[in-house]
Each structure stands twice: as C-alpha cells, then as structure tokens.
C-alpha positions as a Markdown table, in Angstrom:
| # | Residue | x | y | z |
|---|---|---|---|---|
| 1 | Unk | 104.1 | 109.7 | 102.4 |
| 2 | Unk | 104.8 | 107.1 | 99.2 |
| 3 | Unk | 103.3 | 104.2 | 98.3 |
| 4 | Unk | 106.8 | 102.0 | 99.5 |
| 5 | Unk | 106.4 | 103.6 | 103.2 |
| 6 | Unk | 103.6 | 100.7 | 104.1 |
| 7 | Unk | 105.6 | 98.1 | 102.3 |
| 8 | Unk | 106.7 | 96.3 | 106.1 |
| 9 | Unk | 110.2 | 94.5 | 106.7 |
| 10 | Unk | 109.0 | 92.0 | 108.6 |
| 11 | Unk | 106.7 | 90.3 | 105.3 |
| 12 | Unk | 110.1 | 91.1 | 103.1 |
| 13 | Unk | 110.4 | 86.9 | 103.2 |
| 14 | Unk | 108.6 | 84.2 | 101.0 |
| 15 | Unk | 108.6 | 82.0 | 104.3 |
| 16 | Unk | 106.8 | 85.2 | 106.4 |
| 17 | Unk | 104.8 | 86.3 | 103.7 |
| 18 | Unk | 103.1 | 82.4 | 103.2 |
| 19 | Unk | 102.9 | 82.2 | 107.5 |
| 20 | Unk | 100.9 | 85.5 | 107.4 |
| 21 | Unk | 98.8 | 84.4 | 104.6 |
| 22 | Unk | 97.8 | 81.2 | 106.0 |
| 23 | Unk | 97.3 | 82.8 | 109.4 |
| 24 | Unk | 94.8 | 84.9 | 107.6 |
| 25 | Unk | 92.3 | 83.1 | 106.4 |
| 26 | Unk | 92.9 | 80.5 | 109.2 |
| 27 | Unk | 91.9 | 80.4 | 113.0 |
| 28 | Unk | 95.5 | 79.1 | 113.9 |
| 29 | Unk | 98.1 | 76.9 | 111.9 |
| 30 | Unk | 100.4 | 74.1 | 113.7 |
| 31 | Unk | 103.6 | 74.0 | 112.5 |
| 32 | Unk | 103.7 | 70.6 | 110.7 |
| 33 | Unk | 101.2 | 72.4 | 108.9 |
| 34 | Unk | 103.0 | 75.6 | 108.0 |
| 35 | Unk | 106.0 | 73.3 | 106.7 |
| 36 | Unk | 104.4 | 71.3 | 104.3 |
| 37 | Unk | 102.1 | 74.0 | 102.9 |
| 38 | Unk | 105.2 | 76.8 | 102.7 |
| 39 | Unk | 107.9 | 73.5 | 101.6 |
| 40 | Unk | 110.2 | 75.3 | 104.6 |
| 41 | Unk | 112.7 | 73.1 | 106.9 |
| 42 | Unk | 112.2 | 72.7 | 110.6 |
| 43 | Unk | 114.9 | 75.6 | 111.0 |
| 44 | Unk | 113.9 | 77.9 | 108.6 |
| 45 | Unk | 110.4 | 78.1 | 109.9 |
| 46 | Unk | 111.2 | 78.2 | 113.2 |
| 47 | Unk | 113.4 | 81.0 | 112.8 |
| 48 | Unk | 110.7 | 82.9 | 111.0 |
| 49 | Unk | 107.9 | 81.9 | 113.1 |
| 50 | Unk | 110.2 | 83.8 | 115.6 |
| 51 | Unk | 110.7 | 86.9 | 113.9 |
| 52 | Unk | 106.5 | 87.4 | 113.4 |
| 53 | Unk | 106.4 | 86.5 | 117.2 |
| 54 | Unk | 109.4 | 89.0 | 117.9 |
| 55 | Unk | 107.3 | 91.7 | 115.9 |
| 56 | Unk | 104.0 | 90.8 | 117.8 |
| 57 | Unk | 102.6 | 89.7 | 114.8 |
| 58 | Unk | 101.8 | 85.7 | 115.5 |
| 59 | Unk | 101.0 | 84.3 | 118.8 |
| 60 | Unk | 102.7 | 80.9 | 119.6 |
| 61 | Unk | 100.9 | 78.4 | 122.1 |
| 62 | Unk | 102.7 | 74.7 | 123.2 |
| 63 | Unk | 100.9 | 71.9 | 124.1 |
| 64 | Unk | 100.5 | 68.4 | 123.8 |
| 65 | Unk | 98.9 | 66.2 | 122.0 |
| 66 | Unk | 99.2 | 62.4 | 123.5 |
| 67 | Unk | 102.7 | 62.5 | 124.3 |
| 68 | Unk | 104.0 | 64.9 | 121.2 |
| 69 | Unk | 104.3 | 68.3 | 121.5 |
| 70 | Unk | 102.6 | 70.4 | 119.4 |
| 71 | Unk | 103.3 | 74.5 | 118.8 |
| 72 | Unk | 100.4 | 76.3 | 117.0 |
| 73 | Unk | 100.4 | 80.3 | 115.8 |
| 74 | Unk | 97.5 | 82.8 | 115.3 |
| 75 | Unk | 97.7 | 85.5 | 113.8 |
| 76 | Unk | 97.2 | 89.0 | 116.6 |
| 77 | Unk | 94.9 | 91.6 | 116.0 |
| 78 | Unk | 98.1 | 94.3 | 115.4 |
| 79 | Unk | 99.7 | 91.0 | 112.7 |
| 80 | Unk | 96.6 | 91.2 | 110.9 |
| 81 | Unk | 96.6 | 95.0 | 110.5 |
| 82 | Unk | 99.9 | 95.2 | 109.8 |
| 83 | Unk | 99.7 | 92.4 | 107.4 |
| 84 | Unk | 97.2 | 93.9 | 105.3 |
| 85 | Unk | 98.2 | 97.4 | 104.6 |
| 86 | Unk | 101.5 | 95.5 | 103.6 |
| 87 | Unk | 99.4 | 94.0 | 101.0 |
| 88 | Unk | 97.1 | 97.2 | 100.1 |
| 89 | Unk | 100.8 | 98.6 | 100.0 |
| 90 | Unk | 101.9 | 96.2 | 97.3 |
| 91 | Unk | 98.5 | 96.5 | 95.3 |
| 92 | Unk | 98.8 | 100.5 | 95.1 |
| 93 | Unk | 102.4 | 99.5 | 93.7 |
| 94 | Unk | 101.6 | 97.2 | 91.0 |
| 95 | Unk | 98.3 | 99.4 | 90.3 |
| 96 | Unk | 96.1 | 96.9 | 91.4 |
C-alpha cells in the first residue's frame, strides 16, 4: 500500500479541508461561522457541508435561535478518523 492510498477524496477541497479542520479542534461550528473563517459563499459551503454529511463525516443539526434558524456541524467519530489519517497521509508525503 503507498503513501497516496490514505490521501481521501472527500478532503481534496480547500473549503472541506478548512470545515474538517475547524470541526477538529471545535465541539461544533455554525455555519455563519464556517463562512467567515473559510471566506466561502452561502452556496459553496452548503454544497460542501453536504458532501462531508454525504460521506458521514459531519453531523448537521437545525434549530432556532429566536426566530432565525440556525444549522450547526460536528464533526463524527468515523470524520475524525478519516480526517486524520488524510493528514498523517499528507505528512508521510511531504516527509514530515
């Protein structure tokens, strides 16, 4: 098995790669939040979010808050795994 076989799809995007990477050294992460800390548009995001929650990777809860609606991600258990042995993956590849 190479190095590249651990390198996963699914964190191949700027956009995935900063959601994961908030998600891990956060509890959760609303989605206001996500857009100004990765400088993503509402569509773009969304449509990411919904790839990592596709995958299994992030969890998505709704609720309000007052009257807005809020959507807030965590990271799962299997996201975080995967998640990392992307980035030991990478590491081993740049000789880290």
């Amino acid at each position: 098995m190479s190095i590249i076989d651990n390198i996963n799809k699914a964190f191949d995007h700027r956009i995935r790669l900063g959601i994961m990477s908030v998600l891990m050294v956060n509890d959760y992460a609303d989605f206001n939040m996500l857009k100004e800390l990765l400088g993503a548009t509402d569509g773009n995001l969304a449509s990411h979010t919904k790839a990592l929650e596709k995958a299994a990777y992030i969890k998505v809860e709704k609720q309000f808050i007052g009257r807005k609606p809020n959507t807030r991600y965590t990271a799962t258990k299997s996201g975080k795994e995967a998640f990392k042995k992307h980035i030991d993956a990478l590491e081993r590849l740049i000789g880290k």
